[in-house]
C-alpha positions in Angstrom: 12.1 8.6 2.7 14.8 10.9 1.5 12.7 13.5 -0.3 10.8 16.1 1.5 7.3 14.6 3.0 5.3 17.2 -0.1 1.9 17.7 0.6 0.5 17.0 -2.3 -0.3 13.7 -3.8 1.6 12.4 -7.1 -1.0 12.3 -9.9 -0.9 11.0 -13.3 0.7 7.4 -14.5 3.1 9.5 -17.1 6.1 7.9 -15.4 4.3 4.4 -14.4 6.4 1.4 -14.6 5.1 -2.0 -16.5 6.2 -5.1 -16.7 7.2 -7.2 -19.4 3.9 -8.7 -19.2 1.8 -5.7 -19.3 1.6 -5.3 -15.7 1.3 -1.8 -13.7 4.0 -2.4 -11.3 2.1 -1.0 -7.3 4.6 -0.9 -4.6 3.0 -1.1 -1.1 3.5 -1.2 2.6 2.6 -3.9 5.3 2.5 -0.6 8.4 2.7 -2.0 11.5 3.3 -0.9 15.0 6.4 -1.8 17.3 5.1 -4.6 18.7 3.9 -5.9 15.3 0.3 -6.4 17.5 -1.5 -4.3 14.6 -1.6 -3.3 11.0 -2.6 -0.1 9.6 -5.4 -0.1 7.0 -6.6 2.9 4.9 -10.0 3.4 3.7 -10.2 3.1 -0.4 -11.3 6.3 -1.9 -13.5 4.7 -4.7 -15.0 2.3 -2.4 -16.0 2.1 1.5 -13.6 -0.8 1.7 -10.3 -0.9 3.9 -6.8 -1.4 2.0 -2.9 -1.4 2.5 -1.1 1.5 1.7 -0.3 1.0 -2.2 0.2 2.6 -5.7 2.7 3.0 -9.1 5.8 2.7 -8.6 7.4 5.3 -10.9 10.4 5.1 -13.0 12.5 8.4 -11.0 12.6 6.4 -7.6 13.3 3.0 -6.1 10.5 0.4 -5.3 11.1 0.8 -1.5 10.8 5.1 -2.0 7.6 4.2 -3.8 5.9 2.3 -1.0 7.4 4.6 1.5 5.4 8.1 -0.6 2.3 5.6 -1.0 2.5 5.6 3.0 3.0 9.0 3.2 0.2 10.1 0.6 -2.5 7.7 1.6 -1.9 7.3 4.9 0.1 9.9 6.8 2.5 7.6 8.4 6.2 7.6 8.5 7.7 4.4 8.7 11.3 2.2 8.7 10.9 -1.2 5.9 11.8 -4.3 8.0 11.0 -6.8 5.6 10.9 -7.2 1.7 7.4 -9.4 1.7 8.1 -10.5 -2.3 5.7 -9.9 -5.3 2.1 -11.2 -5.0 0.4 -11.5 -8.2 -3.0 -9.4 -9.2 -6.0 -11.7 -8.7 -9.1 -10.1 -10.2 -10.4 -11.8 -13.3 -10.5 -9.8 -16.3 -14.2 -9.0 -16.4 -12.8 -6.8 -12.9 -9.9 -5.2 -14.9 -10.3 -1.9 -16.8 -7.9 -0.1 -19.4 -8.1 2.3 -16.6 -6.4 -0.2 -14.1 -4.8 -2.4 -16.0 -3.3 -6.2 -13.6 -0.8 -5.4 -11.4 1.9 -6.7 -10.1 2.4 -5.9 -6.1 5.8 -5.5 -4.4 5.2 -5.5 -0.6 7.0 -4.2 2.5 6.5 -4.9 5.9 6.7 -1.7 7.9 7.0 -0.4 11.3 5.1 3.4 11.5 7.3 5.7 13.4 4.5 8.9 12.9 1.5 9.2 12.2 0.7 12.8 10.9 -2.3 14.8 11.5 -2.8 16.0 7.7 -1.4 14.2 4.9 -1.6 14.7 1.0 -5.2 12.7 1.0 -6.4 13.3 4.7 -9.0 14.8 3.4 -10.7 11.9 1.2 -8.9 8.9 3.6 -9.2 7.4 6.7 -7.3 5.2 8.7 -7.5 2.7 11.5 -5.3 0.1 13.2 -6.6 -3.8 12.9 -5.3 -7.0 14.7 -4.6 -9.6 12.8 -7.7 -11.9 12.6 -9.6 -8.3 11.8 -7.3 -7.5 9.3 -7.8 -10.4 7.1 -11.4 -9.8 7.6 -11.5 -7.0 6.0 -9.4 -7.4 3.4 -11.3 -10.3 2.6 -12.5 -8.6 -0.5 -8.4 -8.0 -1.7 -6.7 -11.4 -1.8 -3.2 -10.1 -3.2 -3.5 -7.7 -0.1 -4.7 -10.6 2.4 -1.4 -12.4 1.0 1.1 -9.7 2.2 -0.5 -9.6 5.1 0.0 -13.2 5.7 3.6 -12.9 5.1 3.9 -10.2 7.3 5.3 -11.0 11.0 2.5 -9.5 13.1 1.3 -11.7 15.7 -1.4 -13.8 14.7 
């Protein structure tokens, strides 16, 4: 990440990108460790539910710089991108979608997490915890876009 690691978390979608479609464009970040034996998950601050790393990508940066703050923000971790996991399509219906969260459209990045800080922009309303594989797509059960990155990823199954 070539900015300076702020502590404080961007706020606002001011400078959110869309789609042609409509779509909130989220990068996000498949964070692994070395040996690609776990996956980092983050607890959701709206519900007790685990998730990826993930948010706007904003028009004054790159997708990748996007899902490397998102990693930063929500999760404390530094990390190198390995892989470019594609787009993966929002799945909820549109009785699930607001005006305040419009679909999205995911970018993903696999991930390997060099640090893991102590306090990070949201350490205070996040947690996080590594997951094999098989308990990784258990929890994400509830997330099918994010089971799908994870599927792509190359952690050990």
């Amino acid at each position: 990440m070539a900015q300076s690691r702020s502590m404080e978390s961007r706020v606002g979608r001011n400078k959110q990108r869309y789609s042609d479609n409509g779509e909130r464009l989220v990068a996000g970040i498949v964070p692994t460790n070395k040996e690609k034996t776990f996956i980092l998950l983050i607890q959701s601050t709206r519900r007790a539910e685990w998730v990826l790393p993930k948010g706007g990508w904003e028009t004054d940066e790159e997708c990748i710089e996007a899902a490397e703050r998102e990693a930063w923000e929500e999760a404390g971790i530094v990390c190198k991108v390995d892989y470019d996991l594609g787009k993966i399509t929002e799945t909820r219906t549109a009785k699930q979608i607001s005006k305040n969260a419009p679909k999205a459209l995911y970018q993903f990045y696999e991930a390997t997490v060099t640090e893991e800080k102590s306090v990070w922009p949201e350490s205070h309303k996040r947690s996080r915890k590594w997951f094999s594989y098989p308990d990784a797509l258990e929890a994400l059960k509830p997330r099918p876009e994010l089971v799908e990155a994870i599927k792509r990823s190359t952690v050990k199954r």
